[in-house]
Structures are given as C-alpha cells and as structure tokens.
C-alpha positions in Angstrom: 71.3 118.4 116.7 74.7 118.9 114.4 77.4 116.3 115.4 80.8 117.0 115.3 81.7 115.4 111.7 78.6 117.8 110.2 80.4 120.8 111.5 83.3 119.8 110.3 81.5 119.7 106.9 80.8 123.4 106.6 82.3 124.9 103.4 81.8 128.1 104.4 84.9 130.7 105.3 84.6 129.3 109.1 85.1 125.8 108.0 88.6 125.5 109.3 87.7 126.4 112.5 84.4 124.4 112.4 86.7 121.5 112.1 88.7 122.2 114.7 85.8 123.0 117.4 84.6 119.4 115.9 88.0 117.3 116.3 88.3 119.1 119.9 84.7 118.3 120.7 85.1 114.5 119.4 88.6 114.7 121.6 86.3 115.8 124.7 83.3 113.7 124.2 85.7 110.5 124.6 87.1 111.8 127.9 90.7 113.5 126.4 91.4 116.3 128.7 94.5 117.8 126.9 94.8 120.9 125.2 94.5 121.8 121.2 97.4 123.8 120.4 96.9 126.8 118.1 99.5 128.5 115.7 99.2 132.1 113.9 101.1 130.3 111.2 100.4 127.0 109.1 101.9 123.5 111.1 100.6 121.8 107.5 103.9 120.1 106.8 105.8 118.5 109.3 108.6 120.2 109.2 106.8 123.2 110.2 104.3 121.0 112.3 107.7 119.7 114.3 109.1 123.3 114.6 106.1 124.8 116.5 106.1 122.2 118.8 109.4 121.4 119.3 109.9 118.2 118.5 112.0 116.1 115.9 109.8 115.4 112.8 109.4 111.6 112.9 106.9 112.5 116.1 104.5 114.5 114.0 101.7 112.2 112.9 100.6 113.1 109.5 97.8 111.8 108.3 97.6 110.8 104.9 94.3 110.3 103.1 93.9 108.0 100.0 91.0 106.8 98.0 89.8 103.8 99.6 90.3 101.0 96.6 87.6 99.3 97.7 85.0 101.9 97.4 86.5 105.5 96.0 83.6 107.5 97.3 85.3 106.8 100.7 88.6 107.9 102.0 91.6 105.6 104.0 93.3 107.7 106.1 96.7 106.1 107.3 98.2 108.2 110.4 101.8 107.8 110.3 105.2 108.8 112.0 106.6 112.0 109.9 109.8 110.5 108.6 107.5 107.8 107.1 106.3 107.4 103.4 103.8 105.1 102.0 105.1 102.4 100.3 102.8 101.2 97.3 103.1 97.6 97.6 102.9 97.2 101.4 99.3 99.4 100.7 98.0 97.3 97.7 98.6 93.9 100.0 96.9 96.0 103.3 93.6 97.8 101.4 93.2 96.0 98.0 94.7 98.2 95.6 96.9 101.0 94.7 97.1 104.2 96.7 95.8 107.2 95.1 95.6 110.4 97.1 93.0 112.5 97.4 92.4 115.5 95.2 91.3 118.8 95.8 88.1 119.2 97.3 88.0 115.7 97.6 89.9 116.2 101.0 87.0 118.4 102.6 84.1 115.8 101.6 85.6 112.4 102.7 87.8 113.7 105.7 85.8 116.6 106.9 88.7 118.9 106.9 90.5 120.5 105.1 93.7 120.2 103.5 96.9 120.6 105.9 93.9 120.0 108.6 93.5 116.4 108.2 93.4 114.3 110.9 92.6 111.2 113.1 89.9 112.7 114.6 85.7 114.4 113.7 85.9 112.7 110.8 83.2 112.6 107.9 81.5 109.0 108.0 82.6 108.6 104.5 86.7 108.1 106.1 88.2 104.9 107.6 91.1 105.2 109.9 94.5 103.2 110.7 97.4 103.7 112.4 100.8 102.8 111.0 103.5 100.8 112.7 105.7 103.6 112.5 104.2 105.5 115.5 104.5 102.4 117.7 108.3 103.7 118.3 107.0 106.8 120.6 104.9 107.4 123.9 103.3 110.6 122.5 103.1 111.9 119.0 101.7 115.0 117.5 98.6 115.0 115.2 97.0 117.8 113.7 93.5 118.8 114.9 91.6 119.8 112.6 93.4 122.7 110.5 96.4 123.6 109.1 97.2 125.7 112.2 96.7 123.1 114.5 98.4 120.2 116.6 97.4 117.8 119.2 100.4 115.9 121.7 98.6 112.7 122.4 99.5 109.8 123.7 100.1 107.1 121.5 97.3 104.8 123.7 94.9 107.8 123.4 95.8 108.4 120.1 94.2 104.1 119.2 91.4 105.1 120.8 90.2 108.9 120.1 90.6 108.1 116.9 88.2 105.3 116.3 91.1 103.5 114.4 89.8 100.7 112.7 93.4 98.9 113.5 97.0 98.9 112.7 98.8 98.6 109.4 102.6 98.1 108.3 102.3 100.1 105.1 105.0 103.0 105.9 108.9 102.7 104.7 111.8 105.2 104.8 111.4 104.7 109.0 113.0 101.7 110.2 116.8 102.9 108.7 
C-alpha cells in the first residue's frame, strides 16, 4: 500500500497533484472535513495566496522550509503568519544553528512537495514541523495544500493538530509592529 507522503514523492509530471491528493488524504484520515481549494492560477506567494482567498496577507500561512542544522538530510519546516520573516538569531537559539533554505530539488525530497506547494501537511518523513507564534493572533489561517495552486482555511486548533507539529517556536519578526 502507497501512503500519502510516497505519493506525494512522485517526480513524475502528476507530482503536483499527487501531493495534493496526499495532503487532502492526510487532512481526511485525521477527521478534517473541510474543503481543499483549487486555483487555475499559482497562490505560491502570499500576496497572490491572500488575493484568491480573500483575505489580508498576514493570514496566509507560508510554510518555510530550512535545512534542519542538526541533520541537513532533513528539512524544518516553520509555518508562519504571511507578514512574518524568519529572524536568524531567534532560529539559531530554537534549532541549533543558522537557517539555510532549501534549494532546488531539495524542496521535493525532504518536504514532499513541490516548490510554492509546501506545506504543513503529507509530508516526506525526512521533514519536522513547527508552528510559529505569529499565527497564534488568528482563529483560522490559510495554508497551502500541497501545490502551488492550492489553499486550505483551517482552524488554527486544527491546523496544531493535522499537521503533526512537533510544537511551537517564536522565531518569526517583522509581525508584532
């Protein structure tokens, strides 16, 4: 049987929508009954992200993913509110070291999916998740799901638990002003 983050995997031309069948069948298989929404055009930045889903951009939950210091053949990926930016220091003191993001096809083989796609959820054994202080501000928040075309509204609760965060880290700036 293929799980979710082995479809996901699939570097094929379907792979984008391999990963978002697996982020809404991780979604589904932990009891979220929402709805994936689905754009003709990319949602990869969240300005776009915030436009088709009409929302102010601090509410898009980007998730950024980093070399995990620790161990570089596995990603961090830190979820946080779109008017947020990583802040070096605050990273080094949370995960050991400096944050590096990932490169190229680097994205596909620790997340799972692909760039513009990446997200809290079907993710590739080889990625550790948190959640940044910055999206304890709102009830719901809008992750992608999977592809660059994609977004999830989820509630912030949900959002702790579909995700299999490992926990919650203060390592976002730029938000609090």
């Amino acid at each position: 049987m293929t799980s979710a983050a082995d479809t996901a995997h699939a570097h094929i031309s379907g792979a984008t929508v391999a990963s978002v069948e697996a982020a809404r069948q991780h979604l589904l298989a932990r009891g979220w009954s929402g709805e994936i929404l689905e754009f003709e055009e990319s949602s990869a930045t969240v300005e776009l992200a915030a436009v088709k889903v009409g929302t102010e951009p601090a509410r898009i939950a980007k998730t950024l993913g980093f070399y995990d210091p620790s161990d570089p053949a596995r990603a961090v990926l830190v979820v946080a509110a779109g008017d947020a930016k990583v802040n070096g220091g605050a990273f080094k003191r949370a995960f050991g070291g400096k944050p590096r993001m990932l490169q190229g096809d680097d994205v596909l083989a620790l997340t799972g999916h692909p760039i513009g796609g990446v997200c809290p959820f079907a993710n590739a054994e080889t990625a550790r998740v948190f959640l940044d202080e910055s999206l304890r501000r709102f009830e719901t928040v809008y992750p992608a799901a999977g592809t660059s075309t994609s977004a999830v509204q989820i509630h912030l609760s949900d959002l702790e638990r579909l995700s299999d965060a490992e926990g919650w880290v203060d390592v976002a700036t730029g938000w609090r002003e």
